[in-house]
C-alpha positions as CSV (number, residue, x, y, z in Angstrom):
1,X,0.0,0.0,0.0
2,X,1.5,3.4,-0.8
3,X,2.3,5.6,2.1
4,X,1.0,8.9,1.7
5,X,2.9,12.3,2.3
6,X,2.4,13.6,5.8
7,X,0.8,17.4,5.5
8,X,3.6,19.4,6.6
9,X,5.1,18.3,2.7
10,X,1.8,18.6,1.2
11,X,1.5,22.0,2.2
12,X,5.2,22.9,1.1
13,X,4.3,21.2,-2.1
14,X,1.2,23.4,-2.3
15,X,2.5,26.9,-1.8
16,X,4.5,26.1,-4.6
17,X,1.5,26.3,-6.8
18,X,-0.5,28.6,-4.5
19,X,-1.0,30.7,-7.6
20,X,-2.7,28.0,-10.1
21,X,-6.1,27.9,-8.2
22,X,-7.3,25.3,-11.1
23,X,-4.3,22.8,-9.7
24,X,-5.0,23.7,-6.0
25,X,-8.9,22.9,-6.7
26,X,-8.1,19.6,-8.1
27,X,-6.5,18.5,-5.4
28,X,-9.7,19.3,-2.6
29,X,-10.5,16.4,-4.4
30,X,-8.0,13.5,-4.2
31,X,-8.7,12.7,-0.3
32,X,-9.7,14.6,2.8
33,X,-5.7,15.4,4.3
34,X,-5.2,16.7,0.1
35,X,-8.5,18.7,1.1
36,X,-7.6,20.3,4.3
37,X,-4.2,21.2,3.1
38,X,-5.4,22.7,-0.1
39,X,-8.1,24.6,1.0
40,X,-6.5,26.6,3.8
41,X,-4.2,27.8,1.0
42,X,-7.3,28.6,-0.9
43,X,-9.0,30.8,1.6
44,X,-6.2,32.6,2.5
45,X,-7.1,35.4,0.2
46,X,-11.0,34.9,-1.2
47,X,-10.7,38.4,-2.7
48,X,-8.2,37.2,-5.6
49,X,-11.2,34.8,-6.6
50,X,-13.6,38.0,-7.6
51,X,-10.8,40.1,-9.2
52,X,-9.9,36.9,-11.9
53,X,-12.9,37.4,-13.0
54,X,-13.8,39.5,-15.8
55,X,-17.5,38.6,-17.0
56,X,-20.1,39.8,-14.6
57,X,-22.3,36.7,-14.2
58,X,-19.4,34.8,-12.9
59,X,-18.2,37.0,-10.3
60,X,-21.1,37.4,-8.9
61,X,-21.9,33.2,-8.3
62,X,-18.4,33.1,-6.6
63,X,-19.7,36.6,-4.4
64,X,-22.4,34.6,-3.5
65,X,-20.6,31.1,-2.5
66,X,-18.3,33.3,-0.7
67,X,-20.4,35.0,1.1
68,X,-22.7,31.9,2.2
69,X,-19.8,30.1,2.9
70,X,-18.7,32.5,5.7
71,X,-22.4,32.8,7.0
72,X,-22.7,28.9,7.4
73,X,-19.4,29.6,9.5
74,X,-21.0,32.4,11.7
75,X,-21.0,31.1,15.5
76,X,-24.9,29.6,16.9
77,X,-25.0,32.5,18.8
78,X,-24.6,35.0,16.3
79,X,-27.0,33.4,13.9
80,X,-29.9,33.7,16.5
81,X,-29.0,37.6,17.3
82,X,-29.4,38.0,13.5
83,X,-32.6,36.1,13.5
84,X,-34.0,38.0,16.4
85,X,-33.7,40.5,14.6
86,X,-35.4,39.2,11.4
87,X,-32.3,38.0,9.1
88,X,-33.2,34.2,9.0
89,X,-30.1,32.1,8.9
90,X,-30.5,29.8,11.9
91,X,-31.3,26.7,8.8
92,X,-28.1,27.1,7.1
93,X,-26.0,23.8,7.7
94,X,-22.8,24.3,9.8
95,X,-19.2,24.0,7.1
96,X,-17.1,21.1,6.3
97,X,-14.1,23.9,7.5
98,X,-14.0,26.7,9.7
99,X,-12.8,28.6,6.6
100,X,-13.2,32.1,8.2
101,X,-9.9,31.0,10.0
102,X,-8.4,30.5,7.4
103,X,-8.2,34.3,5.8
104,X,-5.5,36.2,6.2
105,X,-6.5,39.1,3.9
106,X,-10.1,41.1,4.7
107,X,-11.8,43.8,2.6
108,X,-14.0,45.5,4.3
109,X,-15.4,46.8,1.7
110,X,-15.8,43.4,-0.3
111,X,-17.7,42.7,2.6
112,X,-20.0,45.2,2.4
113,X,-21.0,44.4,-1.1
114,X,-21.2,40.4,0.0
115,X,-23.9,41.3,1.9
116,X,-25.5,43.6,0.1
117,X,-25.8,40.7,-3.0
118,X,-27.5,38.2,-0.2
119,X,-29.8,40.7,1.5
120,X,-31.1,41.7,-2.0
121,X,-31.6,38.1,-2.6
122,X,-33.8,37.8,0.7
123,X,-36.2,40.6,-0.9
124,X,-37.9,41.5,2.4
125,X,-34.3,42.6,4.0
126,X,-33.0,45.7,2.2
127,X,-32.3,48.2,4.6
128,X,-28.9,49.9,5.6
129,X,-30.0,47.9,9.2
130,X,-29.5,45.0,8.6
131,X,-27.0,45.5,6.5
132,X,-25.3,47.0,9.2
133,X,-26.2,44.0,11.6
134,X,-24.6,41.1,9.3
135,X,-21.4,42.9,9.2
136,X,-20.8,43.4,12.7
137,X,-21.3,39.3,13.0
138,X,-19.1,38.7,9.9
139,X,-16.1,41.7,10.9
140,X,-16.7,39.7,14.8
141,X,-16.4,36.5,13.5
142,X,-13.3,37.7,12.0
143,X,-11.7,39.1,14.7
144,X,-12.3,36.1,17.0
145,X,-11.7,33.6,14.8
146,X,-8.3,34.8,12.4
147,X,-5.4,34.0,14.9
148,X,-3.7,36.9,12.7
149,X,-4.6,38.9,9.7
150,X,-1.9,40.1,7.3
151,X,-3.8,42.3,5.2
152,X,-6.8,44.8,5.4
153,X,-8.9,46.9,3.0
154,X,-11.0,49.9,4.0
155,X,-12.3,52.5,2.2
156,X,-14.4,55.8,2.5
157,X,-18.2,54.8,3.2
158,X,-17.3,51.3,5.5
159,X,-15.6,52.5,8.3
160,X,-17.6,54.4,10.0
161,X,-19.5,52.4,12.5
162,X,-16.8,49.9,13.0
163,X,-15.2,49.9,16.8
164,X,-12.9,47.3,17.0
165,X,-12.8,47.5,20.7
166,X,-16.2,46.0,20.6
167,X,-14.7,42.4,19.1
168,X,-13.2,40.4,21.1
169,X,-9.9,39.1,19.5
170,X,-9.4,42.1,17.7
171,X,-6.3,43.4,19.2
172,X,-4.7,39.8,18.1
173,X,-6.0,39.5,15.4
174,X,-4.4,42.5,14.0
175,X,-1.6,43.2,15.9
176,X,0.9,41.9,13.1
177,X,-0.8,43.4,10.1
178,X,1.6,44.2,8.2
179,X,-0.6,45.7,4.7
180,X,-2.8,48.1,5.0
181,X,-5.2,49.6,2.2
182,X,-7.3,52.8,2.7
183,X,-8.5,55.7,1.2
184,X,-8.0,59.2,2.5
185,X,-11.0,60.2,3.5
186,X,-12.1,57.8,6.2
187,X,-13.1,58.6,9.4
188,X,-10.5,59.7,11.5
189,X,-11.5,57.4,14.5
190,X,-11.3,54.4,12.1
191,X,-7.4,55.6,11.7
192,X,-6.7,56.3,15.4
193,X,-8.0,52.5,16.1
194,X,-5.8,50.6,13.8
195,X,-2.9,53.3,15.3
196,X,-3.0,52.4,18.9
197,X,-3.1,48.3,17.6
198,X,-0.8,48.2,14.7
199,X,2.8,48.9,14.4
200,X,3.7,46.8,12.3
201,X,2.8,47.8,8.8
202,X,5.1,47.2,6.5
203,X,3.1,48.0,2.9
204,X,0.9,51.0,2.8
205,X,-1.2,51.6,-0.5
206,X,-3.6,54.9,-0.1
207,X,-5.9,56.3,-2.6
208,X,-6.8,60.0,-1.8
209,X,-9.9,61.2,-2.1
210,X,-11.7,64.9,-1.6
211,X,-10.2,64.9,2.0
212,X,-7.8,63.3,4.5
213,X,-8.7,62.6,7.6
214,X,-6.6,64.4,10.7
215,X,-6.0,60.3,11.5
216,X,-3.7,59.5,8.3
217,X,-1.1,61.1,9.0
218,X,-0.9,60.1,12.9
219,X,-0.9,56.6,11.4
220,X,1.9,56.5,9.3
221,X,3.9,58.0,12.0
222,X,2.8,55.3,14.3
223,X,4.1,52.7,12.0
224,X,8.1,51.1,12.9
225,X,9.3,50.0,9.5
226,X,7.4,50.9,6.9
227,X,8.6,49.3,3.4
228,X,6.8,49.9,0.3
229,X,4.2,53.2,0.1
230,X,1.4,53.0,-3.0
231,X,0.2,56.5,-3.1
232,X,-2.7,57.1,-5.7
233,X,-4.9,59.9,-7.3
234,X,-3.2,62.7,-5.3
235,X,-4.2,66.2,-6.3
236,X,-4.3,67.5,-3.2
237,X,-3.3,70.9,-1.6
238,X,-4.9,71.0,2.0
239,X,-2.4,71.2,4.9
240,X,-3.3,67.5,5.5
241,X,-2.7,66.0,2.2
242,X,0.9,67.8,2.9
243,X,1.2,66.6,6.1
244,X,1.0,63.2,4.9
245,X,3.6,63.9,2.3
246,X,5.7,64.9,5.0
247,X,5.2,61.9,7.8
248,X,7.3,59.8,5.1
249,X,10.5,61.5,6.1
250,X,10.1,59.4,8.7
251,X,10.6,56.1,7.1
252,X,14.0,57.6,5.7
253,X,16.0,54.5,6.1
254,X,13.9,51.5,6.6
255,X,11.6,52.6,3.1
256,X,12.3,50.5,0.0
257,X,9.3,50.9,-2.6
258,X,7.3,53.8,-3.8
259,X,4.8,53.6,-6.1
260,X,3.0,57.4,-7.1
261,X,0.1,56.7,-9.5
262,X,-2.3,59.4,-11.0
263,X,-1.2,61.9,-8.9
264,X,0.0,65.5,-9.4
265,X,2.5,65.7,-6.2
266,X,5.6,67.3,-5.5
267,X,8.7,64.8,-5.5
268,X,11.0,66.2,-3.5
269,X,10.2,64.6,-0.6
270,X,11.5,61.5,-1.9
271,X,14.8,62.7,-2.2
272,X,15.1,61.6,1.9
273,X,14.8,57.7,0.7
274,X,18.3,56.8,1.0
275,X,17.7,53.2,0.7
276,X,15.0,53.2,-2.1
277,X,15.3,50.4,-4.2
278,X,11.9,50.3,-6.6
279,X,10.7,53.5,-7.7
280,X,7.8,53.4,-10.1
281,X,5.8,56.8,-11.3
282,X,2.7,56.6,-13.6
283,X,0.4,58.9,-14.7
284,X,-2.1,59.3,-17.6
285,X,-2.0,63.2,-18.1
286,X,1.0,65.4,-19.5
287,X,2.5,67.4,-16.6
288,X,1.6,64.3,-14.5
289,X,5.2,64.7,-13.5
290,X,5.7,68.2,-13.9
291,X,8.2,67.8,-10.5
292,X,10.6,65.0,-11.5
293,X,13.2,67.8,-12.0
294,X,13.3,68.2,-8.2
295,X,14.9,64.4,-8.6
296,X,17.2,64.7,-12.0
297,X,20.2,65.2,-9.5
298,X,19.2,63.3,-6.6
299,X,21.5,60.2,-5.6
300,X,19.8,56.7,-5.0
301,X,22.5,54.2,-4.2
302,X,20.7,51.5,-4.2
303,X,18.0,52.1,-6.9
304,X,17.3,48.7,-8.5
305,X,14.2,48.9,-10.5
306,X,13.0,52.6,-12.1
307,X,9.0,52.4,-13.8
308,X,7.8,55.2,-15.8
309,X,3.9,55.1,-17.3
310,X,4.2,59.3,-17.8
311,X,5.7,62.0,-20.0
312,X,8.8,63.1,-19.2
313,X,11.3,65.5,-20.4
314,X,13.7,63.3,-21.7
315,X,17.0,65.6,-20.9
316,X,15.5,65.2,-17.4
317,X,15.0,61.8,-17.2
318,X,19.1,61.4,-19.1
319,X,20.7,62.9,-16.2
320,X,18.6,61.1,-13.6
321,X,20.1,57.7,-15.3
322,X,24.0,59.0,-15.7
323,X,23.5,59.0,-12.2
324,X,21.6,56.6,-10.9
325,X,21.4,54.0,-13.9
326,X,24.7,51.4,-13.4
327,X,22.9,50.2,-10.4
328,X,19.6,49.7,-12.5
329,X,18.3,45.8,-12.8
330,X,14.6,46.4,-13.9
331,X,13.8,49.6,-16.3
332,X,10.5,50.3,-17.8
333,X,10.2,53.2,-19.9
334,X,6.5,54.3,-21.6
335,X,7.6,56.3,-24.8
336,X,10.1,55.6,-27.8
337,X,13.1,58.4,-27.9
338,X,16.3,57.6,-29.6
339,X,18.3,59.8,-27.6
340,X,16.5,57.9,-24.0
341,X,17.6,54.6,-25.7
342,X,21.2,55.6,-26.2
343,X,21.5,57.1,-22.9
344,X,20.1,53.5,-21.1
345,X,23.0,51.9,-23.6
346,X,25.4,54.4,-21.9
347,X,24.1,54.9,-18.3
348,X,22.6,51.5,-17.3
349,X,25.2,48.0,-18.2
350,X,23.8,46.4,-15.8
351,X,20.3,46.0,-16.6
352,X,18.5,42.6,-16.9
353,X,15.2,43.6,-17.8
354,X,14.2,46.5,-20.3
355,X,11.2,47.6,-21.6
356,X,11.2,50.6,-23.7
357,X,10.3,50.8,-28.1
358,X,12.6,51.2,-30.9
359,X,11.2,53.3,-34.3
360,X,11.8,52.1,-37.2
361,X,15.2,53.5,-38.0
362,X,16.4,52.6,-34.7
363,X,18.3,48.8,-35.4
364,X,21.7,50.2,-34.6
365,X,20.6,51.8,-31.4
366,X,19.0,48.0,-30.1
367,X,22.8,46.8,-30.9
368,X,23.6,49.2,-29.2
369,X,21.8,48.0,-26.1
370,X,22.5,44.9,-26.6
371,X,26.4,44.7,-26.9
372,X,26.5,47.6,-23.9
373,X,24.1,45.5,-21.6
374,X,25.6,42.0,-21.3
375,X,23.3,40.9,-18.5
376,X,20.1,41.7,-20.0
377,X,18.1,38.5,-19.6
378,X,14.4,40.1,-21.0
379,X,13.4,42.7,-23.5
380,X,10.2,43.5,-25.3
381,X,9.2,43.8,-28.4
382,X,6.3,46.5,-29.7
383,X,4.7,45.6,-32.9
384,X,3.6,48.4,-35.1
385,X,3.7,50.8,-38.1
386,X,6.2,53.3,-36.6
387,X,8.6,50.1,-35.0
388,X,10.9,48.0,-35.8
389,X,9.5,45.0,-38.0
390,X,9.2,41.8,-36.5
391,X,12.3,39.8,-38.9
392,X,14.9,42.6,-38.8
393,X,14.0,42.4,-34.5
394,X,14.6,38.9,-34.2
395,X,17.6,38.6,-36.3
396,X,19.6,41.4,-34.4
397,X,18.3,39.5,-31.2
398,X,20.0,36.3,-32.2
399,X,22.8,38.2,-33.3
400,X,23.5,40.0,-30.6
401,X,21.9,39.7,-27.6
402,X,23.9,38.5,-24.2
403,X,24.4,34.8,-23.4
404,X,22.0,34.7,-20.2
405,X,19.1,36.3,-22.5
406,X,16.3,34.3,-22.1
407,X,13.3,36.1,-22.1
408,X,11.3,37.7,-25.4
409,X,7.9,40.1,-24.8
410,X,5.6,40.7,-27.7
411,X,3.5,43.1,-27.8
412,X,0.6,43.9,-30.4
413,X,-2.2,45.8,-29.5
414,X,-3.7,49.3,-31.2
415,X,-4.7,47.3,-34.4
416,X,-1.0,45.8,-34.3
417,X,-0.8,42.9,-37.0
418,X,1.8,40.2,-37.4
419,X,3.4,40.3,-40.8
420,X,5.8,37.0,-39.5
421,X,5.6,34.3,-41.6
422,X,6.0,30.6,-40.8
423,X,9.4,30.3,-42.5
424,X,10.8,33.5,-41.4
425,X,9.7,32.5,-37.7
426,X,11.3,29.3,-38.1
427,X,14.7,30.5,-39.0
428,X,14.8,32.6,-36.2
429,X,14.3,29.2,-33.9
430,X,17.0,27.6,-35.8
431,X,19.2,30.4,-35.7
432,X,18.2,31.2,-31.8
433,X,19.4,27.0,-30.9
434,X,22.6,27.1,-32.5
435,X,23.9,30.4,-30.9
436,X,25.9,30.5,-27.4
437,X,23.2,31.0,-24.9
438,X,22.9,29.4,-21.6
439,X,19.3,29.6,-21.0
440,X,16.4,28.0,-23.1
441,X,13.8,31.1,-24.8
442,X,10.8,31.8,-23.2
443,X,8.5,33.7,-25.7
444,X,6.0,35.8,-24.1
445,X,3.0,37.3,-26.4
446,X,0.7,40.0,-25.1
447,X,-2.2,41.5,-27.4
448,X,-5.3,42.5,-26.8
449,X,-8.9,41.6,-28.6
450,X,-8.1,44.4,-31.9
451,X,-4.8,42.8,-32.7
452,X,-3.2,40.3,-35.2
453,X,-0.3,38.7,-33.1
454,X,2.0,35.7,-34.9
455,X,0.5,32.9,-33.2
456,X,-2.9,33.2,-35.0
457,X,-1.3,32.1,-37.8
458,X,-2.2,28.7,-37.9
459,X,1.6,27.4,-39.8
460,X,3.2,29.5,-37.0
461,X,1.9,28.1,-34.4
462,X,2.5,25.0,-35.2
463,X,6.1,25.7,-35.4
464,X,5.7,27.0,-31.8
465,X,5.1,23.5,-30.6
466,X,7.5,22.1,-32.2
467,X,10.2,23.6,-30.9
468,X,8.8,23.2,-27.4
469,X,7.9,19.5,-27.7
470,X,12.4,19.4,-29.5
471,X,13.2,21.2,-26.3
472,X,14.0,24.6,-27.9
473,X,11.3,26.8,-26.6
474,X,11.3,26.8,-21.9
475,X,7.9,28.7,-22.1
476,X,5.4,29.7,-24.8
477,X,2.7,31.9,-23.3
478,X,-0.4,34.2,-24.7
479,X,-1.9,36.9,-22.1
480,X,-3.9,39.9,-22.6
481,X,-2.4,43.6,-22.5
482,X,-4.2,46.0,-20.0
483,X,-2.7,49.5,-20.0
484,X,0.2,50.1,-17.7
485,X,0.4,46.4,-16.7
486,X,4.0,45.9,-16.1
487,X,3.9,48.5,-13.7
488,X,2.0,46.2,-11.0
């Protein structure tokens, strides 16, 4: 009889693939230990289920499971107060799992439209109420029953009437947060609460809205070691917003990440982030980042990965990288400029991945790039009427990229269309085997639903696999472009 693996190796196995929720759920069903070890993994984060899903009908059925899942785990007592007070749930069987344990990430927000779905399901329960009753069960439940949360959403609208003080556990339950997600604007009280329990924060994401509470900024400054800051949609000029702004100093040395997105902010405040190492800046307006010239001669020793989705003045964004750009691993750049190109060539040798777009008459400059930057591993390709074609591309790629290059992004979207034929494609896998690299390609297409990419030819895909199935080819995979989404 075979022995089976004890679960301490299952679940090792399993966070392994905690990302491929199709493999995870296929092994809830092999046997019960298979079951428990899988679905704690599962439940960890429920919220990742709702945002995979793009077409509406689905999300909602999984809303729904969710959301009577975690009621059939509501405590006896709970379930009476709630039908005391004419929310009828006292029926609903008990759960295989206490799977409210099992969460480690909680939106209260996601919550709030949970219950929302299932009240309007039970017509004759529609009011803010009992709305407000089921939530106070499901946030105690929660709080009693998560030994200790990681993560927590909040927004503007949720967090008013919630006083942690009256659930027992909370204090432990959220004593080592350590991610926190808000908007500006809540309540203040709701921000003086999670001050006086949690210190621990490491990743901060907040989106402003028309205000900031008095309670932000005492927040932040509460925090011990702050590591990565997501600040979004700041337009802000009240004496809070700047307050906020300047709480960061705080976090001088122990602060590794920033991420600015949407926002029209001054920058120099940033220059106090000795330690930086990801700095990404995006922005869908120009003069987004009218104030990156209070950074062109700022020093970031240990500046490792550099993101821009905004216009830039690109003498600005030169001497940034002739200073900070030999230390540079990851650089994403949004707009084609022969001069920017040259200057990464010049400034940044050490880069490994690089996305930026060559024009036309640009083949000398990718040489360039490529004989300067011997340990690029990844570089992208943009398909279109203004860039380089897809042939003269791949042949300078085989000629002269680095020996640990491995990695090739394709992008077509805007109408983009594949002029690659199956011949020409072929060659270049030929020509790609026989060169001196250490590391098997991985071709990477992204495209989105107006586009022509080189895999819908039938001939050429064909080709595809079989290279993969000879061994040539590590990784062939197809994903859809959304705007700015390297930057996440």
């Amino acid at each position: 009889m075979p022995r089976q693996l004890p679960a301490d190796c299952l679940n090792e196995i399993f966070e392994y693939i905690e990302q491929d929720k199709n493999t995870l759920y296929s092994c809830l069903l092999v046997n019960r230990l298979w079951c428990e070890v899988a679905v704690r993994i599962l439940w960890r984060n429920i919220w990742n289920f709702q945002y995979g899903l793009f077409y509406m009908p689905y999300q909602i059925r999984i809303l729904m499971s969710i959301i009577n899942t975690l009621i059939s785990c509501l405590p006896k007592e709970s379930k009476e107060h709630l039908y005391e007070k004419g929310i009828d749930f006292k029926n609903r069987k008990s759960s295989l799992f206490n799977y409210a344990s099992f969460c480690r990430v909680l939106s209260i927000h996601g919550i709030d439209q949970m219950i929302q779905l299932i009240l309007r399901k039970q017509h004759s329960i529609t009011s803010n109420y009992h709305k407000k009753l089921l939530s106070q069960e499901i946030l105690k439940m929660f709080m009693t029953q998560v030994s200790s949360l990681k993560s927590l959403d909040c927004y503007s609208g949720y967090s008013k009437d919630i006083i942690f003080d009256n659930f027992p556990g909370a204090k432990k339950c959220l004593n080592n947060l350590t991610e926190f997600n808000c908007s500006s604007d809540i309540d203040s009280k709701f921000f003086y609460q999670i001050s006086r329990i949690c210190h621990n924060i490491q990743t901060l994401n907040i989106t402003f809205g028309n205000d900031t509470s008095n309670g932000l900024a005492e927040l932040i400054s509460s925090q011990k070691n702050l590591k990565n800051v997501i600040l979004q949609n700041y337009y802000t000029t009240t004496n809070n917003g700047k307050k906020v702004l300047n709480t960061f100093k705080k976090f001088s040395s122990t602060l590794i990440k920033l991420k600015i997105r949407k926002s029209y902010m001054p920058l120099l405040f940033i220059s106090d982030f000795n330690n930086l190492q990801e700095l990404i800046l995006s922005s869908d307006y120009y003069g987004g980042c009218n104030y990156f010239n209070q950074l062109q001669h700022v020093i970031f020793p240990k500046l490792k990965v550099l993101k821009f989705y905004t216009f830039l003045e690109v003498e600005k964004l030169i001497k940034f990288l002739e200073i900070n750009g030999k230390n540079l691993k990851e650089l994403y750049i949004r707009d084609e400029n022969n001069s920017l190109n040259l200057a990464i060539a010049k400034f940044c040798p050490n880069l490994k991945t690089l996305f930026t777009k060559f024009i036309i008459n640009e083949p000398e400059t990718l040489k360039t790039i490529l004989n300067n930057c011997q340990y690029l591993e990844n570089i992208n390709f943009w398909r279109g009427y203004r860039y380089l074609n897809e042939i003269e591309f791949l042949d300078i790629l085989t000629n002269y990229s680095p020996k640990n290059f491995y990695r090739l992004e394709m992008y077509y979207v805007f109408n983009a269309q594949s002029k690659l034929f199956s011949k020409e494609l072929e060659n270049f896998f030929i020509n790609w085997n026989i060169r001196n690299s250490k590391k098997l390609l991985s071709l990477i297409i992204i495209k989105d639903y107006e586009s022509l990419s080189l895999e819908e030819n039938d001939k050429n895909m064909k080709i595809i696999e079989r290279y993969m199935n000879l061994g040539f080819i590590k990784n062939f995979k197809i994903t859809r472009y959304e705007n700015n989404h390297y930057l996440y």
